[in-house]
Backbone as ProteinMPNN parsed JSONL, in Angstrom:
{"seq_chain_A": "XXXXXXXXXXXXXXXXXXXXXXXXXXXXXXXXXXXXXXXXXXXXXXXXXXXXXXXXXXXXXXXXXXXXXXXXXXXXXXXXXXXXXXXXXXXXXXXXXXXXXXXXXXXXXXXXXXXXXXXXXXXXXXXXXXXXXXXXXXXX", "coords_chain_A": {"N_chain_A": [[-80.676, 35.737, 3.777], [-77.488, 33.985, 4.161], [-74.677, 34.348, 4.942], [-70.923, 34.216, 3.8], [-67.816, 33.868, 5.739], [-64.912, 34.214, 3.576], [-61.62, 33.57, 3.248], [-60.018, 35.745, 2.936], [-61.626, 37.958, 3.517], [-62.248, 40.652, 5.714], [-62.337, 41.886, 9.25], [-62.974, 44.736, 11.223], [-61.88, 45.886, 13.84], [-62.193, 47.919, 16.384], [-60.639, 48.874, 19.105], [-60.714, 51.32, 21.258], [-58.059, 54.075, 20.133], [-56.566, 52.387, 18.534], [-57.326, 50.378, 15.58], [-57.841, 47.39, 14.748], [-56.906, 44.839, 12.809], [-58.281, 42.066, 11.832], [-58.481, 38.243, 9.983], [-60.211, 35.51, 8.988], [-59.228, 32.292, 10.055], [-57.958, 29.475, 9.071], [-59.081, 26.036, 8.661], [-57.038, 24.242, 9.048], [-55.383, 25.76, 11.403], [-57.569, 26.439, 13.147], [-58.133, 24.032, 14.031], [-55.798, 23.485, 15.134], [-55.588, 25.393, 17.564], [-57.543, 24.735, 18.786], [-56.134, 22.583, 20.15], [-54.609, 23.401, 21.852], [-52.805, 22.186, 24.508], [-51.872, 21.982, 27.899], [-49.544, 19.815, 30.462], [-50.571, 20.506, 33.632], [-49.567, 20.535, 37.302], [-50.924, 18.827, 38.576], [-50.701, 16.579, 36.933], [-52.07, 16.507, 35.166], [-54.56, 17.157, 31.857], [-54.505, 20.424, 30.606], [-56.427, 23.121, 29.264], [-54.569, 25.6, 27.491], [-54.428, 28.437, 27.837], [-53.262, 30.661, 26.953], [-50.714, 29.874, 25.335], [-52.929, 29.595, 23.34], [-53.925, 31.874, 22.859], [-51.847, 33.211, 21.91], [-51.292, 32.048, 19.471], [-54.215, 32.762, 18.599], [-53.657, 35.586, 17.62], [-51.155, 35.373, 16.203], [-52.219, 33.845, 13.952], [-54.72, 35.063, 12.984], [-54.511, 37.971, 13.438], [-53.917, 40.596, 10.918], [-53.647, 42.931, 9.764], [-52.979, 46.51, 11.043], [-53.858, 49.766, 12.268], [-53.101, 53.061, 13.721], [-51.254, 52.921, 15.865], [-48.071, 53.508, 16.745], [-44.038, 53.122, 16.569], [-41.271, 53.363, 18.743], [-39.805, 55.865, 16.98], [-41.911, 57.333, 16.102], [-42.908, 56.675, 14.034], [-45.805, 55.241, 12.248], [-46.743, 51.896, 12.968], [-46.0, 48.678, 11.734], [-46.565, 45.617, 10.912], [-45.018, 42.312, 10.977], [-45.219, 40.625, 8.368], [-44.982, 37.046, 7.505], [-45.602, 34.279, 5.324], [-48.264, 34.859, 5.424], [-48.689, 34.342, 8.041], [-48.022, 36.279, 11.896], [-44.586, 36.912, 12.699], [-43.456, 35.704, 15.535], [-41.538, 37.698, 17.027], [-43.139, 39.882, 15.854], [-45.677, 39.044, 17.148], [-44.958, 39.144, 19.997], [-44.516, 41.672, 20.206], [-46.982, 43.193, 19.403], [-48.187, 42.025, 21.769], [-47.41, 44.001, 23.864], [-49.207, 45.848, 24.12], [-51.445, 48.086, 25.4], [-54.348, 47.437, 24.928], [-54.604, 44.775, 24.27], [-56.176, 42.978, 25.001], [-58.905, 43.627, 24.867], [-58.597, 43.808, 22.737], [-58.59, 40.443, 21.763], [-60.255, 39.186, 23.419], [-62.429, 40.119, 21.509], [-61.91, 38.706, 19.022], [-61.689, 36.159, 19.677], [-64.622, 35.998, 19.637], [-64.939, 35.792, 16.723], [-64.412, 33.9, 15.96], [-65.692, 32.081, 14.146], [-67.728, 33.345, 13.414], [-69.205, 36.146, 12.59], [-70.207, 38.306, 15.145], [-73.216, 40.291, 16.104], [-73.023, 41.77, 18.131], [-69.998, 42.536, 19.957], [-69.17, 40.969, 23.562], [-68.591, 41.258, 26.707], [-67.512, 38.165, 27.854], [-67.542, 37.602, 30.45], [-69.389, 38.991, 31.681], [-71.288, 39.067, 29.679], [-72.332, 41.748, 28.981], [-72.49, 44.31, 26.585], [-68.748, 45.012, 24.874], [-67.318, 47.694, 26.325], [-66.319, 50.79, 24.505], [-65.16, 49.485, 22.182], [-65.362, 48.737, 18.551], [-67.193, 46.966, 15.688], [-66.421, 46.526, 12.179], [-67.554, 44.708, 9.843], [-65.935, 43.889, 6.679], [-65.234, 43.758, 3.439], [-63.311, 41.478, 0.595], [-62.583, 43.579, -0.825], [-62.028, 46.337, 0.048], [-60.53, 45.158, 2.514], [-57.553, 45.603, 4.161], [-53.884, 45.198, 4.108]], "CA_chain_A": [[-79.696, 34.842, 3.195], [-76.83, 33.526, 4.942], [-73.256, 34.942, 4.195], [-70.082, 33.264, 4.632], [-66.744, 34.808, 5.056], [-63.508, 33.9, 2.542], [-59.984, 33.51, 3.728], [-59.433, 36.928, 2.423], [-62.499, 38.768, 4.056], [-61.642, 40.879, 6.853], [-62.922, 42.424, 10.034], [-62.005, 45.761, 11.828], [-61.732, 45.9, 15.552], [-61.432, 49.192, 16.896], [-60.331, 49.641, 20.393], [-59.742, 52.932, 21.711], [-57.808, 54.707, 18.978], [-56.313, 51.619, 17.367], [-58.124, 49.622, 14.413], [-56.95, 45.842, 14.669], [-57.807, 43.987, 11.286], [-58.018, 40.102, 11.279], [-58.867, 37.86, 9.01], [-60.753, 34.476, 9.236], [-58.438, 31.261, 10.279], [-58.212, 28.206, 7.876], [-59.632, 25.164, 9.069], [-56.405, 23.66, 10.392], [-55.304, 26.77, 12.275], [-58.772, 26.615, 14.388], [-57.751, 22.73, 14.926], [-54.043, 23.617, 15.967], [-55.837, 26.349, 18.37], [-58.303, 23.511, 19.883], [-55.452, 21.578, 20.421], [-53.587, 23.817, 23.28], [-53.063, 22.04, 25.895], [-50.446, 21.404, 28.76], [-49.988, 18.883, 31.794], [-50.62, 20.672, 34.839], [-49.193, 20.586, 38.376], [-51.165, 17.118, 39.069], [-50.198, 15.987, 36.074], [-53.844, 16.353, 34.226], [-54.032, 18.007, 30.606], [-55.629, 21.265, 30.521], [-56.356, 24.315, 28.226], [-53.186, 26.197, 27.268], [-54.884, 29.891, 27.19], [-51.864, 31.794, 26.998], [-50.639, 30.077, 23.705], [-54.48, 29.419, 22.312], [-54.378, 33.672, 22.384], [-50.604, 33.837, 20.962], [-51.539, 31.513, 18.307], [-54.808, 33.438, 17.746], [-53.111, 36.754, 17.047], [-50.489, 34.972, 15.365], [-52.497, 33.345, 12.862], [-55.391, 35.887, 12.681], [-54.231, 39.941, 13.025], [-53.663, 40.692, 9.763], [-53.209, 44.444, 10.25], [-52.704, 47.649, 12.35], [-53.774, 50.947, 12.885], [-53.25, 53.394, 14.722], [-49.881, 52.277, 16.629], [-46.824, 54.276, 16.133], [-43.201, 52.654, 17.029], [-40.682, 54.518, 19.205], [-39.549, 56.633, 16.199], [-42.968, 58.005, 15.926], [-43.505, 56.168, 12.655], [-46.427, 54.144, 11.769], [-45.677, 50.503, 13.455], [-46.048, 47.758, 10.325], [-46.747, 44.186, 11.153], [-44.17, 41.769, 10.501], [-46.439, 39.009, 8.388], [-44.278, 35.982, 6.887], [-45.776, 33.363, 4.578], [-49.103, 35.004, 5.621], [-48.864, 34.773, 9.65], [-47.114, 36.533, 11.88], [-43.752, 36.427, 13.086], [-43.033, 35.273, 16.463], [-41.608, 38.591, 17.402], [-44.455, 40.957, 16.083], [-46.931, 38.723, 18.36], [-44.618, 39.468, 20.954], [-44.636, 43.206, 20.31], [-48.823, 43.428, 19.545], [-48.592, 41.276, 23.283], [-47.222, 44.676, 24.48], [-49.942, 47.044, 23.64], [-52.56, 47.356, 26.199], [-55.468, 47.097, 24.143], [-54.501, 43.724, 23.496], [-57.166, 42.239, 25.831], [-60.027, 43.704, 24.423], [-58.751, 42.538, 21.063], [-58.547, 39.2, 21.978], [-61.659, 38.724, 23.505], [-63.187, 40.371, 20.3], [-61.106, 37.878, 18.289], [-62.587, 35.19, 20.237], [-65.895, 36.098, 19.087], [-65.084, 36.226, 15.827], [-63.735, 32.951, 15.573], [-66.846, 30.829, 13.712], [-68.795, 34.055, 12.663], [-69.348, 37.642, 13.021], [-71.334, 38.449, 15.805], [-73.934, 41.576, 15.734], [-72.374, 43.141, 19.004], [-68.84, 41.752, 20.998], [-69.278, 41.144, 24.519], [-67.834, 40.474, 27.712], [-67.286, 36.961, 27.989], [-67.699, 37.341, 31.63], [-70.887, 39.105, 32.409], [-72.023, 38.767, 28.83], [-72.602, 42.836, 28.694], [-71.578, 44.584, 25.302], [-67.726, 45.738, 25.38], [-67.349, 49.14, 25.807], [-65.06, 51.379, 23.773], [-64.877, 48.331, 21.107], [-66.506, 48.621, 17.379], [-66.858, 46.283, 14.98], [-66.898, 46.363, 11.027], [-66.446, 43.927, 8.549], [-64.959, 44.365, 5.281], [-64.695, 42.11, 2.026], [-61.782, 41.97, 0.129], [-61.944, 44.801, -1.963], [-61.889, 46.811, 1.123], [-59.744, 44.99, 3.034], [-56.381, 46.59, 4.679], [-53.245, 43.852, 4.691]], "C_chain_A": [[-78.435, 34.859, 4.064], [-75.291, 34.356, 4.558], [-72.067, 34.154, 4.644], [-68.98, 34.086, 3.983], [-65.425, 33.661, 4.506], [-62.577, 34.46, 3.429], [-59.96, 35.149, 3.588], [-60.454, 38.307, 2.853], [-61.75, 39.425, 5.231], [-62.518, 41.874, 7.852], [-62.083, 43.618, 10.292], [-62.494, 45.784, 13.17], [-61.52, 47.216, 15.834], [-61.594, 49.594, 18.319], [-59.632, 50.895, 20.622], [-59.714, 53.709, 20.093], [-56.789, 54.071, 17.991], [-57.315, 50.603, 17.033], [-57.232, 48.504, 14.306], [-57.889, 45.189, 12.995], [-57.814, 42.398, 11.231], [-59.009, 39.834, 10.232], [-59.662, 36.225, 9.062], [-59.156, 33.237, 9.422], [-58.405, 30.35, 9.554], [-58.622, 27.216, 9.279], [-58.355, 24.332, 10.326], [-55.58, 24.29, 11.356], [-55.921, 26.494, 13.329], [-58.146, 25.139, 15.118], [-56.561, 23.122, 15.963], [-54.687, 24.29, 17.229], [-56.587, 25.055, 19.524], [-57.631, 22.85, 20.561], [-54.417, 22.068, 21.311], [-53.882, 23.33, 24.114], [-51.612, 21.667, 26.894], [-50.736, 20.575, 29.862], [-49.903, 20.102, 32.437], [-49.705, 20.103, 36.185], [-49.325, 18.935, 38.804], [-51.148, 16.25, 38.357], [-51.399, 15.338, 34.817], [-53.466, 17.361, 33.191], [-55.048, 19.384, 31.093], [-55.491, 22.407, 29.797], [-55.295, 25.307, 28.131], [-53.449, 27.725, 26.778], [-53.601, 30.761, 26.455], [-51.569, 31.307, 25.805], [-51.976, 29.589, 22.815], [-54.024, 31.425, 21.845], [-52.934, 34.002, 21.169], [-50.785, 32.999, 19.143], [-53.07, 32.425, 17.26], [-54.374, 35.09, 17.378], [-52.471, 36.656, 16.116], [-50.912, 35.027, 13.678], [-53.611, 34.383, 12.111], [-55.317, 37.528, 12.42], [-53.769, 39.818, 11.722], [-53.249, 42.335, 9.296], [-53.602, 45.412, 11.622], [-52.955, 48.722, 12.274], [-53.679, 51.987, 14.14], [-52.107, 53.562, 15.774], [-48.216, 53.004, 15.997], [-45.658, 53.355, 17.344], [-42.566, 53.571, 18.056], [-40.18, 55.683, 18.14], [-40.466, 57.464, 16.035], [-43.304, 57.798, 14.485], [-44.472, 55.476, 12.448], [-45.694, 52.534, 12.22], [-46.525, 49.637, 12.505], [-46.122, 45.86, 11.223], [-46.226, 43.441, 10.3], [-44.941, 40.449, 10.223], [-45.405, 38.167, 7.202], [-45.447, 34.925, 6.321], [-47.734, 33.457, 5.407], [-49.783, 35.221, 7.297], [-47.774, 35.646, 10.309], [-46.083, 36.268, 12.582], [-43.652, 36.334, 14.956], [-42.606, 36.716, 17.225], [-42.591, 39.687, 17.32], [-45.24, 40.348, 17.316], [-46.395, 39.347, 19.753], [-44.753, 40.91, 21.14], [-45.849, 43.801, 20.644], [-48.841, 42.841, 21.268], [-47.986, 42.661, 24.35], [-48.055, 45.678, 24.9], [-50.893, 46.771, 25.075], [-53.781, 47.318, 26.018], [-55.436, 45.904, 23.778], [-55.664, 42.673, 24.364], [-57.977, 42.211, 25.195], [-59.977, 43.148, 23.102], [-58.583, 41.339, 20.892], [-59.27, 38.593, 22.35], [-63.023, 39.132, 22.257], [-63.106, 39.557, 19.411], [-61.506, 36.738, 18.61], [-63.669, 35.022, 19.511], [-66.048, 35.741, 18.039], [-64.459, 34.981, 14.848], [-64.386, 31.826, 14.015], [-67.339, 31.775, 12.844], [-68.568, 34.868, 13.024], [-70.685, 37.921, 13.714], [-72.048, 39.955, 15.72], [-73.67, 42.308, 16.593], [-71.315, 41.797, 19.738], [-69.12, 41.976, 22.632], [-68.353, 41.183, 25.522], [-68.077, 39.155, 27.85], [-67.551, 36.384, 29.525], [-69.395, 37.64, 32.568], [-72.255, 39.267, 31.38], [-72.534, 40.491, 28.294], [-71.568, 43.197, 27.301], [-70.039, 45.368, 25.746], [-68.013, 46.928, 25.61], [-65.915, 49.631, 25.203], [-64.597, 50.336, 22.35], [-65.922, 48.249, 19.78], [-65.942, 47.768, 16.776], [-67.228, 46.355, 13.648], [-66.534, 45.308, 10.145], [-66.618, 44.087, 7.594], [-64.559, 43.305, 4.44], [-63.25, 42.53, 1.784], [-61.327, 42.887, -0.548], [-61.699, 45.765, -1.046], [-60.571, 46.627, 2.383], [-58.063, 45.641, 3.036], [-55.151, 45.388, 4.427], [-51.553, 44.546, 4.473]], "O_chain_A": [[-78.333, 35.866, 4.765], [-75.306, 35.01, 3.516], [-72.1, 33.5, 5.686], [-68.842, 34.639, 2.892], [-65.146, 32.568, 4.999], [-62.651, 35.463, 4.14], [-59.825, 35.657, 4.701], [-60.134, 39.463, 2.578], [-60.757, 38.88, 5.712], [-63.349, 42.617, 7.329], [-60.928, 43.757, 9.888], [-63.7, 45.67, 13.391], [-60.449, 47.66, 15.423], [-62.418, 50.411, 18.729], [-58.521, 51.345, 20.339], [-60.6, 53.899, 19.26], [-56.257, 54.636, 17.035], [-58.029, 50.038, 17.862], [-56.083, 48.579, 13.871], [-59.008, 45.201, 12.484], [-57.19, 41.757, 10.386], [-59.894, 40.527, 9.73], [-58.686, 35.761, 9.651], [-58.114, 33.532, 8.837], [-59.529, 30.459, 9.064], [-58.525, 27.503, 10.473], [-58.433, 24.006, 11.511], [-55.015, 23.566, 12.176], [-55.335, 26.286, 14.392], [-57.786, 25.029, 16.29], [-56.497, 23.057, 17.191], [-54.298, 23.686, 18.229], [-56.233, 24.669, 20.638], [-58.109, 22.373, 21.59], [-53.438, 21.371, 21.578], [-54.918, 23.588, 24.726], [-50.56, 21.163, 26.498], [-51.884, 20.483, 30.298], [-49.156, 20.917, 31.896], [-49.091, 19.066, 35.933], [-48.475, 18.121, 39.162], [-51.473, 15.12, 38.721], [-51.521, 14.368, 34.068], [-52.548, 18.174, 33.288], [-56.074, 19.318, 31.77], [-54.329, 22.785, 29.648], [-55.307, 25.984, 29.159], [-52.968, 28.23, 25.764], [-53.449, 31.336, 25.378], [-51.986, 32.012, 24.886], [-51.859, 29.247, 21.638], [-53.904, 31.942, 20.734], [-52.909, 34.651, 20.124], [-50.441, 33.412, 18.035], [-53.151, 32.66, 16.055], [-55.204, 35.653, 16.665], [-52.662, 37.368, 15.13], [-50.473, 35.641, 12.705], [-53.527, 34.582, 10.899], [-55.864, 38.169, 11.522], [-53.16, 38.783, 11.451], [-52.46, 42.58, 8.383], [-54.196, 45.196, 12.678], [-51.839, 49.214, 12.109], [-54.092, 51.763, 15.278], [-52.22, 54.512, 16.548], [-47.588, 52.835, 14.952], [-45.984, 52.987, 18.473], [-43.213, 54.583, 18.328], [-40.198, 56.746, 18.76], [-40.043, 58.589, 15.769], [-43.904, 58.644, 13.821], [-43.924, 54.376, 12.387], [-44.57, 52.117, 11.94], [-47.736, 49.856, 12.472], [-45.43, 45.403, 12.133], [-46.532, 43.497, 9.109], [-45.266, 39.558, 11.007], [-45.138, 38.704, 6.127], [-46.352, 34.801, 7.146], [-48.338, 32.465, 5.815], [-50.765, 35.846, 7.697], [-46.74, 35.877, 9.683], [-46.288, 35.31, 13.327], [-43.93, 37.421, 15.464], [-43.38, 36.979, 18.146], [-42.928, 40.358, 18.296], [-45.435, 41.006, 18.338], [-47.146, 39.939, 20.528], [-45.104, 41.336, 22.24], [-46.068, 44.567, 21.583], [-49.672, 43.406, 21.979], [-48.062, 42.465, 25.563], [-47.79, 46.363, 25.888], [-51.05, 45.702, 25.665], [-54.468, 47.148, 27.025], [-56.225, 45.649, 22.867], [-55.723, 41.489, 24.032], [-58.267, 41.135, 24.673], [-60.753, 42.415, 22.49], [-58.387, 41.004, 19.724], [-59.351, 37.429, 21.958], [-64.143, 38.63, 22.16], [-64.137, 39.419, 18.753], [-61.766, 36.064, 17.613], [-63.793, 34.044, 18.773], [-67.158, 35.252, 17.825], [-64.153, 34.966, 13.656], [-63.758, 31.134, 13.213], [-67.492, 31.469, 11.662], [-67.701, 34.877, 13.898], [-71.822, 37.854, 13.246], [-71.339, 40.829, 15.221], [-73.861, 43.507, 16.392], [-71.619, 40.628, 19.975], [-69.289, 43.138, 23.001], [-67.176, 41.137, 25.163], [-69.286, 39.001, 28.023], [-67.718, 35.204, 29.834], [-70.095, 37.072, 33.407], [-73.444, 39.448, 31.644], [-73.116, 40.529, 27.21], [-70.474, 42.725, 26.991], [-69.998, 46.151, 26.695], [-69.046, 47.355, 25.095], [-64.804, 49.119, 25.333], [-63.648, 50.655, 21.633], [-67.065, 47.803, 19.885], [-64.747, 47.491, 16.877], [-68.452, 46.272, 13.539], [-65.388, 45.064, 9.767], [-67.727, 44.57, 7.365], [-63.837, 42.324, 4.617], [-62.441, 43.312, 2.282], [-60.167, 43.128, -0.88], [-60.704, 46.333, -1.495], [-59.914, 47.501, 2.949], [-57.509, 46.069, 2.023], [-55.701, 44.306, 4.63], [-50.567, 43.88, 4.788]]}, "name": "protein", "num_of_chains": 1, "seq": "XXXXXXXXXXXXXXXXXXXXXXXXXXXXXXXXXXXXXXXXXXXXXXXXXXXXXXXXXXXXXXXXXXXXXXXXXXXXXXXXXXXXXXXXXXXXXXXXXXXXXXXXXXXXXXXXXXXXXXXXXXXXXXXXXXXXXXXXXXXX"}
């Protein structure tokens, strides 16, 4: 039987020794995301990676483990009216695990796949697990 995930379902990502949590995208999120694009140099449109990824962190991380601030406190994700703010993305865009969670996040866009790959040579990540988690479970 088929399963389908709810707004409120959530995955866990775990690179390294932080646990990223997203959450599925609404419908016109994924559009907005399709819809990066910029002119170019020769004045042709073309795919706008850089904010497709800030938009998918944006709209999708939903929590954090793992990540301590400079204080050595637990670092909290700043989420407004359900996404997040403009500065957290910028902060999560500091980490350097943020690759692998972004190409996991990729994956994870449509469906939950049964292993995350490389995108490049198609081999499974390494160092990268994946669980997902309903809502009674879920972290936020």
């Amino acid at each position: 039987m088929s399963k389908i995930m709810r707004l409120t379902d959530r995955v866990k990502v775990k690179v390294g020794e932080i646990t990223f949590i997203l959450g599925p995208l609404t419908q016109m999120q994924k559009i907005e995301l399709s819809e990066c694009t910029k002119i170019d140099t020769n004045g042709e449109s073309v795919y706008d990676l850089t904010r497709a990824q800030t938009l998918l962190v944006k709209y999708g991380l939903k929590g954090i483990e793992g990540v301590t601030d400079a204080d050595d406190e637990p670092y909290r994700l700043d989420i407004q009216n359900g996404v997040l703010t403009d500065d957290c993305v910028s902060e999560v865009f500091t980490l350097e695990e943020k690759n692998l969670y972004i190409q996991s996040a990729w994956q994870c866009l449509n469906s939950i796949p049964d292993k995350l790959t490389d995108p490049v040579n198609g081999k499974k990540l390494k160092g990268v697990a994946l669980e997902r988690v309903g809502k009674k479970k879920a972290v936020e």
